[in-house]
C-alpha positions as CSV (number, residue, x, y, z in Angstrom):
1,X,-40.7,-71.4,-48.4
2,X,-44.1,-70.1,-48.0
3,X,-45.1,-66.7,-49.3
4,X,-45.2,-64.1,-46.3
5,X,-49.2,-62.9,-45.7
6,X,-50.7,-59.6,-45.2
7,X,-54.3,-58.8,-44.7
8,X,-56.0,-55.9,-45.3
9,X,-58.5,-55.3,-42.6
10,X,-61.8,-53.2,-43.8
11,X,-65.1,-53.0,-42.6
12,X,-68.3,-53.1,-44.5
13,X,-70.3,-50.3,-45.0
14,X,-73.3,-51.7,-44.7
15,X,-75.6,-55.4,-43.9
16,X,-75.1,-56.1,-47.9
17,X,-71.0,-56.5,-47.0
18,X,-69.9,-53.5,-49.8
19,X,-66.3,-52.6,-49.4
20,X,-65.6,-49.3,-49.9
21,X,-62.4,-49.8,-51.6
22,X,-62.3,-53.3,-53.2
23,X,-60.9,-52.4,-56.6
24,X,-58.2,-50.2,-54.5
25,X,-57.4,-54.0,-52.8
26,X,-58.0,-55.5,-55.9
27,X,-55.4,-53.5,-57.6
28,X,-52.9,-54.3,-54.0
29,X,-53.4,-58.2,-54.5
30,X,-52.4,-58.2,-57.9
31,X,-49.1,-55.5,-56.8
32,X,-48.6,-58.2,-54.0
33,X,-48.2,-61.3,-56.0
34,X,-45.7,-59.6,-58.6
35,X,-42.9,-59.2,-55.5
36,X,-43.9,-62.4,-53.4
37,X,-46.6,-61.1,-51.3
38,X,-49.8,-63.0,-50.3
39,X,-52.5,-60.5,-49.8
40,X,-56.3,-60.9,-48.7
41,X,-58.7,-58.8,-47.5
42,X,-61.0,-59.3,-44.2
43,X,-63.0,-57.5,-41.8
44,X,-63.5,-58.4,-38.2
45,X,-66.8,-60.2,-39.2
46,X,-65.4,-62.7,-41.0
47,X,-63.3,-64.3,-38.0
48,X,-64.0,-67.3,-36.4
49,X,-62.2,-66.9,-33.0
50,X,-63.1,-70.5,-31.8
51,X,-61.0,-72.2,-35.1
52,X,-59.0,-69.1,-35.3
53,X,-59.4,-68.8,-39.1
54,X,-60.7,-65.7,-41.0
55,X,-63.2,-66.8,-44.3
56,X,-61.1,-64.2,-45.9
57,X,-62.4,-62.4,-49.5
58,X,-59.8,-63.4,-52.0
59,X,-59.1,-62.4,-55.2
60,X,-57.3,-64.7,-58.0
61,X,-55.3,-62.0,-60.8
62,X,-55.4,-64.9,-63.2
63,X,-59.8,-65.7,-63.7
64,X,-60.4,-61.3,-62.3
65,X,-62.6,-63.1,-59.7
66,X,-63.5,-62.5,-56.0
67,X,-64.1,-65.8,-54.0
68,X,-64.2,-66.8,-49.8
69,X,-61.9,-69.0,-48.6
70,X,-61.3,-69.8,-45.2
71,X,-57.4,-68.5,-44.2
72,X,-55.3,-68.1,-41.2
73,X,-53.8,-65.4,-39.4
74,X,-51.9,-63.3,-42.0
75,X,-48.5,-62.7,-40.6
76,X,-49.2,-59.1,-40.9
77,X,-52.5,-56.7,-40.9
78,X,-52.8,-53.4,-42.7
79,X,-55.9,-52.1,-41.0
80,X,-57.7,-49.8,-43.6
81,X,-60.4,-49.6,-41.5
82,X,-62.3,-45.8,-41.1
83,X,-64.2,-44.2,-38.0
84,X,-68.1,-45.1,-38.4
85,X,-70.6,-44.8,-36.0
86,X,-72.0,-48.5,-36.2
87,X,-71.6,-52.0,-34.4
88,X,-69.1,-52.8,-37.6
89,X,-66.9,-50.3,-35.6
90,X,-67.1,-52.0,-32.0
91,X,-66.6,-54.9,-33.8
92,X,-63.3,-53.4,-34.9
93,X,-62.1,-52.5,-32.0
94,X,-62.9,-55.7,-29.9
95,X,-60.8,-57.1,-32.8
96,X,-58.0,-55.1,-31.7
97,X,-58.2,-55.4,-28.1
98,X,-58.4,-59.4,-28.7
99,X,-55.6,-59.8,-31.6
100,X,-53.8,-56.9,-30.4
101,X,-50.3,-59.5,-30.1
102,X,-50.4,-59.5,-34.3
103,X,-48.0,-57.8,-36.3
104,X,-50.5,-54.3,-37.3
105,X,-48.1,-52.1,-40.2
106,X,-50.1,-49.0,-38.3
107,X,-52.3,-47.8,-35.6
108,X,-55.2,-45.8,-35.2
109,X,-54.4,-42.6,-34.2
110,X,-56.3,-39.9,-32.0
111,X,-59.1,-38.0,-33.1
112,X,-58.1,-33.9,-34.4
113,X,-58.1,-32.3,-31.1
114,X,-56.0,-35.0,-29.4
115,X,-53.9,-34.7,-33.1
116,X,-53.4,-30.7,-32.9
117,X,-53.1,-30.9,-28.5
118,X,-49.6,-33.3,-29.7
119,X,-49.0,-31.0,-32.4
120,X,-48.8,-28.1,-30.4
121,X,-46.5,-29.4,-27.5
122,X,-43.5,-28.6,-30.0
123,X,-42.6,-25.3,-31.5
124,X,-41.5,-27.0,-34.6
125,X,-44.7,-28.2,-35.5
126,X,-46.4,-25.3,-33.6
127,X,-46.4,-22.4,-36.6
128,X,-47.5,-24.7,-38.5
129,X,-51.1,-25.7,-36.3
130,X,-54.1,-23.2,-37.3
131,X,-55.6,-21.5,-33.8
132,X,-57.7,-24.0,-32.5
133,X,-60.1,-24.6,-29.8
134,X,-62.3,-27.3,-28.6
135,X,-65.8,-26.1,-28.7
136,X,-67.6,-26.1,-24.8
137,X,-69.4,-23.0,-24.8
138,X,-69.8,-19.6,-27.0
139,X,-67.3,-18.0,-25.1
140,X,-64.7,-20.4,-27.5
141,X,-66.4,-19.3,-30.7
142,X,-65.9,-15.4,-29.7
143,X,-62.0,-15.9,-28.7
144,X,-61.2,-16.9,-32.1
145,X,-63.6,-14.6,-33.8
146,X,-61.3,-12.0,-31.9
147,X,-58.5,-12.7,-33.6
148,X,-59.9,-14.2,-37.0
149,X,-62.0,-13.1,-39.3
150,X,-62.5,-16.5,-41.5
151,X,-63.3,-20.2,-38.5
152,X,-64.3,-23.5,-39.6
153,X,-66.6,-25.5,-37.3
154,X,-65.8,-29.2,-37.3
155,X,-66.5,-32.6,-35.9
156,X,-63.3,-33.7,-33.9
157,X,-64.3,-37.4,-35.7
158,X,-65.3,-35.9,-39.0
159,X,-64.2,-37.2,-42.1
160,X,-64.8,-36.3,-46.0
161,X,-65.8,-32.8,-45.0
162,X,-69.3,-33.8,-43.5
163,X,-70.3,-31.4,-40.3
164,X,-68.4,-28.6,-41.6
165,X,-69.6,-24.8,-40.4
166,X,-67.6,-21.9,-42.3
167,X,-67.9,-19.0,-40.8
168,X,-66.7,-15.2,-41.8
169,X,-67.2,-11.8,-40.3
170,X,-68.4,-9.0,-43.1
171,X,-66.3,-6.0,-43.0
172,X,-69.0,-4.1,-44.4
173,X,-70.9,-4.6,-41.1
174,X,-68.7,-5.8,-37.9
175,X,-71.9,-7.9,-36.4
176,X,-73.1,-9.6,-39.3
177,X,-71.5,-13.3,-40.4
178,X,-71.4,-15.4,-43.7
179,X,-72.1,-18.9,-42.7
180,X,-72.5,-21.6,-45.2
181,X,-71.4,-25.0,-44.4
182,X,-71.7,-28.9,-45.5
183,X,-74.2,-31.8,-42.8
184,X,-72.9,-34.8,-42.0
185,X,-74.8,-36.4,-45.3
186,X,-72.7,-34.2,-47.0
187,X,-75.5,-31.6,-48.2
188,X,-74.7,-28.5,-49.0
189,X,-76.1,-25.1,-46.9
190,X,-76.3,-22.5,-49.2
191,X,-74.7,-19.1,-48.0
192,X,-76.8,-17.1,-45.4
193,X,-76.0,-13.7,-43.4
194,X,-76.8,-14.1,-39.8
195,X,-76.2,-11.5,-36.6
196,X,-74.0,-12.4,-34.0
197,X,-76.7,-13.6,-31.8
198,X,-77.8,-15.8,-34.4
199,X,-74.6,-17.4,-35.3
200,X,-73.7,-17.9,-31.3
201,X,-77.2,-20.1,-31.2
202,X,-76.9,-22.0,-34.8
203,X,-73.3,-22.8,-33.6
204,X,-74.9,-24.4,-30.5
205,X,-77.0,-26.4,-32.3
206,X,-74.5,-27.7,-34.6
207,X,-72.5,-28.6,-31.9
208,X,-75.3,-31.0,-29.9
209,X,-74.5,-34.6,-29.9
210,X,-70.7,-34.8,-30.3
211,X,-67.4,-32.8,-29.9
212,X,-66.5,-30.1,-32.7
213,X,-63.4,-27.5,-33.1
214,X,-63.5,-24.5,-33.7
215,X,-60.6,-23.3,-36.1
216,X,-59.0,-20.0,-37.4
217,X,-59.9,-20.2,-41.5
218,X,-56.6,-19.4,-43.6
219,X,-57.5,-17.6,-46.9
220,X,-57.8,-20.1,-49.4
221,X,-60.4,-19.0,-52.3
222,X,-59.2,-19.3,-55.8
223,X,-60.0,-16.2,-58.4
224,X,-62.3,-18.6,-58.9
225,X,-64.1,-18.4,-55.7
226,X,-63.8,-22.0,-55.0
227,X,-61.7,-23.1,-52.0
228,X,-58.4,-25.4,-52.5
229,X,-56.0,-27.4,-50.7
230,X,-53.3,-29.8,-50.3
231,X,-53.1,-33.7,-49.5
232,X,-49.6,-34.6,-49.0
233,X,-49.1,-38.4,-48.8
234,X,-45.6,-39.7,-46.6
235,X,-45.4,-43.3,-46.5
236,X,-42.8,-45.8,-45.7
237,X,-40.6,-47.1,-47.9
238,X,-39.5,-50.9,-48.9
239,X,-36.4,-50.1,-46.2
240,X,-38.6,-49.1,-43.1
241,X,-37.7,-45.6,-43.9
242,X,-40.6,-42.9,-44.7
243,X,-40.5,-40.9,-48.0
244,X,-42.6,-38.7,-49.5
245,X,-45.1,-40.3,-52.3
246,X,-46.6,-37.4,-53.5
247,X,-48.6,-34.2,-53.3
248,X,-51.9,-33.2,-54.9
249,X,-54.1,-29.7,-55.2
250,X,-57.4,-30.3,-54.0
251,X,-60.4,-27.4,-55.8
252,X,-63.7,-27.6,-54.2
253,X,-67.3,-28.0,-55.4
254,X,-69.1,-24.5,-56.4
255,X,-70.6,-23.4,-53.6
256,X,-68.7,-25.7,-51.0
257,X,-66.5,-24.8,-47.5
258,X,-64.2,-27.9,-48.5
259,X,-62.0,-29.3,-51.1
260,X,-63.1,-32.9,-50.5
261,X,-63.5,-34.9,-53.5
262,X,-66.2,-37.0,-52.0
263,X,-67.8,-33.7,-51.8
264,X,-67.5,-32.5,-55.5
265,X,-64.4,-31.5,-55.7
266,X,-61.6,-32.4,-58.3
267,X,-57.9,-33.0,-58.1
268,X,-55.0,-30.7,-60.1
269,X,-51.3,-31.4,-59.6
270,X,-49.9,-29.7,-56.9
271,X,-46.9,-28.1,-58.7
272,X,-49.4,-26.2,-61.4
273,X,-51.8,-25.1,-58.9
274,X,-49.4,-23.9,-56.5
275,X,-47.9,-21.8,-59.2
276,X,-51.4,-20.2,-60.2
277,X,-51.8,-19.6,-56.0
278,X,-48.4,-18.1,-55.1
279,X,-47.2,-16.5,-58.6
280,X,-44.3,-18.1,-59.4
281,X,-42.6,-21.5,-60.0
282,X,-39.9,-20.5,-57.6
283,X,-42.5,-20.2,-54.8
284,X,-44.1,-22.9,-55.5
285,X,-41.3,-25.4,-55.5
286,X,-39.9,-23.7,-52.4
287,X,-43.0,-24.0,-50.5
288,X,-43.1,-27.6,-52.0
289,X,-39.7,-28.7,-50.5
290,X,-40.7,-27.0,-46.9
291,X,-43.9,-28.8,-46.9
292,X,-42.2,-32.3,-47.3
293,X,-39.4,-31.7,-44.6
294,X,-42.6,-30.8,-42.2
295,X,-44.6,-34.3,-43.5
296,X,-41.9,-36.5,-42.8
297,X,-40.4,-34.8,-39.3
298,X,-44.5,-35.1,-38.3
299,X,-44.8,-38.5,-39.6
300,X,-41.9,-39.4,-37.4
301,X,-42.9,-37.4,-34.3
302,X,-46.0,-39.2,-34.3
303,X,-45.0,-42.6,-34.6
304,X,-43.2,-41.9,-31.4
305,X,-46.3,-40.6,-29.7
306,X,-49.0,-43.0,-30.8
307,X,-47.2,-46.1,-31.8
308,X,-46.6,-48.0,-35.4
309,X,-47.7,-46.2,-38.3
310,X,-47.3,-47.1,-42.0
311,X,-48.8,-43.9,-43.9
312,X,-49.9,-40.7,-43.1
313,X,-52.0,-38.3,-45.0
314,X,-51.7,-34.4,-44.8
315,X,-53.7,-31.8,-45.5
316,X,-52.1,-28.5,-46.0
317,X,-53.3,-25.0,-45.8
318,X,-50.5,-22.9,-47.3
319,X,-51.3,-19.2,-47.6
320,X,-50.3,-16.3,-50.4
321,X,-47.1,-15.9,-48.6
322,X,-46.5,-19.5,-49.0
323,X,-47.0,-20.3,-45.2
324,X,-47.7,-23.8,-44.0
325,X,-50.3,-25.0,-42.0
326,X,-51.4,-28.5,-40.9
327,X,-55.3,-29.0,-41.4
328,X,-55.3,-32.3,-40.6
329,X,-54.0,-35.6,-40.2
330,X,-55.2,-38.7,-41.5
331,X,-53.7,-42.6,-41.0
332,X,-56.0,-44.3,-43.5
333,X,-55.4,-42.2,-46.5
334,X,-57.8,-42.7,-49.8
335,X,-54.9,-42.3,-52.8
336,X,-57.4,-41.6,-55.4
337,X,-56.4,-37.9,-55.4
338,X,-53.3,-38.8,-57.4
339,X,-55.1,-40.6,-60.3
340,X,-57.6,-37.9,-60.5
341,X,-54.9,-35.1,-60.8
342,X,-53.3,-37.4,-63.8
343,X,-50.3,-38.6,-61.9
344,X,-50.5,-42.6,-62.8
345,X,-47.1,-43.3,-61.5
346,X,-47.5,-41.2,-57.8
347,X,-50.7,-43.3,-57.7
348,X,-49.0,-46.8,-58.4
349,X,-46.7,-45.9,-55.8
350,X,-48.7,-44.9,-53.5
351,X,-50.5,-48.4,-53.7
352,X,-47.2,-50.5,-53.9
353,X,-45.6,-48.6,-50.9
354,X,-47.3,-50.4,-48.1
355,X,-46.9,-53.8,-49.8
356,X,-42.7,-53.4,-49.8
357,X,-43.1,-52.0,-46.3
358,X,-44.7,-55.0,-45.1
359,X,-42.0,-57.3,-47.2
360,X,-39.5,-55.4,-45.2
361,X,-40.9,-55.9,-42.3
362,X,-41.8,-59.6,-42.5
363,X,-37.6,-60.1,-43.3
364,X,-36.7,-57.7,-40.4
365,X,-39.2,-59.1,-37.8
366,X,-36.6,-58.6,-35.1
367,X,-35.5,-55.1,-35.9
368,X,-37.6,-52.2,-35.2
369,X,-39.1,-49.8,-38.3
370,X,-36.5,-46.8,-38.7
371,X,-38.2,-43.5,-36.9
372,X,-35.3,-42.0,-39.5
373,X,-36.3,-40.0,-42.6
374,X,-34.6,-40.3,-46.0
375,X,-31.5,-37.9,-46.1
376,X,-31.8,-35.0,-48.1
């Protein structure tokens, strides 16, 4: 009987076909062929509709080599692909539209305003969503300023913390603003004190050519002074059933509005750094527990909103008084964050997890992925 096939579907990030991730899919091929899983790794370039076969970018554990060989259809796609703004993305998503009868182990999901608009239609998840507006005019800037002292500007698309604005009134003087902030090439703006009328205009300008939020900030800064956060990974399990994988601290850059380690920043196990934030182990494991009931209940609630999901990303906010809040959401999670912070085994997991999902689903092809979370 022939080994069941999953491909990974990427795109390239640029005309010289680099993968972003290719030792990450290296590291899944060789997990796949220990427990009977064929894995290779396309993008929607490499299709040849007319012969329907992909000239798929395989790699062979025993010579540690990359080659091309023409495949077809997997029996199942784990799309890894990423919002760009290129053709490689409309590529994507005429991929999609055409193939869309496949077996896909998860969807895209809507960008962060759709995200937090879902959120917020249940008062479980509700406490748990930061004040948030879509930006249309100044008049949205100046209704959370009313009620925050600390906003974030950012791209409803954004990813890696580009486009990022962080605002915050001075108490010393109640029409002056600290803005500093990160572009959309990731630079750094150094921290500048602007009047209200200046702000209102260089949030205008930020805003031209695409959507952006504009969020209420929860106080995050370290003794320090660097901002943290959380990246909670839920994922489902080799029985359909999701379970939490782990849950890493995220410490910023010097200087920077976000934890993002793409921007600078470096990973810490969740467990010690939620100790150092909230002042006691007790805390800390409490708030841990609370934040995993809320991953998995919104990992579940979303799947019935948007459709087949595999993995979902978190990142947490959670306060001095140990409240939770849901920054964002992401359904194409890096898991380097785990490695980073030291944890080896979270990591391994984290990479082997959609492999036994996709086993599980290739045996159960008539049954329907549990919406049901592990019992506690």
């Amino acid at each position: 009987m022939p080994e069941p096939v999953l491909g990974i579907l990427a795109l390239y990030l640029n005309e010289a076909k680099q993968l972003e991730e290719k030792n990450v899919y290296q590291k899944m091929i060789v997990e796949g062929s220990r427990i009977g899983l064929d894995v290779f790794v396309f993008t929607p370039a490499d299709v040849n509709p007319g012969k329907e076969l992909i000239h798929a970018l395989v790699y062979d554990p025993k010579s540690g080599k990359w080659s091309r060989k023409w495949r077809k259809f997997p029996n199942m796609i784990y799309d890894r692909c990423r919002i760009q703004r290129s053709e490689r993305f409309q590529q994507l998503l005429r991929f999609r539209s055409r193939y869309h009868h496949l077996t896909f182990l998860n969807r895209p999901l809507r960008n962060k305003w759709t995200i937090h608009q879902t959120f917020s239609q249940k008062s479980r998840f509700r406490q748990h969503m930061p004040e948030t507006l879509l930006y249309q005019s100044t008049t949205d800037l100046q209704k959370i300023l009313k009620h925050s002292s600390v906003i974030y500007v950012k791209p409803i698309n954004g990813t890696g913390g580009r486009g990022i604005l962080r605002i915050e009134r001075l108490q010393s003087a109640k029409r002056l603003f600290d803005i500093q902030g990160r572009r959309q090439d990731r630079r750094i703006i150094a921290p500048r004190k602007v009047t209200l009328t200046r702000l209102e205009s260089i949030v205008r300008q930020w805003c031209l050519g695409g959507q952006y939020l504009v969020q209420q900030g929860i106080p995050l800064r370290l003794s320090s002074g660097r901002f943290h956060d959380y990246r909670m990974l839920v994922q489902k399990n080799g029985q359909g059933i999701w379970e939490l994988t782990g849950m890493a601290g995220r410490v910023g850059a010097a200087n920077s509005v976000t934890s993002n380690l793409h921007g600078g920043g470096h990973a810490v196990r969740a467990e010690k750094l939620l100790k150092e934030w909230l002042g006691s182990e007790d805390k800390a494991e409490k708030a841990m527990k609370t934040a995993e009931k809320l991953g998995l209940e919104a990992a579940v609630f979303l799947e019935d909103s948007f459709g087949a999901l595999c993995e979902l990303a978190l990142d947490l906010a959670i306060d001095r008084e140990g409240r939770i809040y849901v920054l964002e959401v992401n359904p194409k999670p890096a898991r380097e964050v785990f490695a980073r912070s030291g944890d080896m085994a979270t990591y391994r997991k984290a990479l082997k997890r959609p492999l036994e999902y996709a086993l599980w689903m290739y045996k159960n092809k008539n049954t329907p992925s549990s919406a049901k979370t592990v019992e506690e």
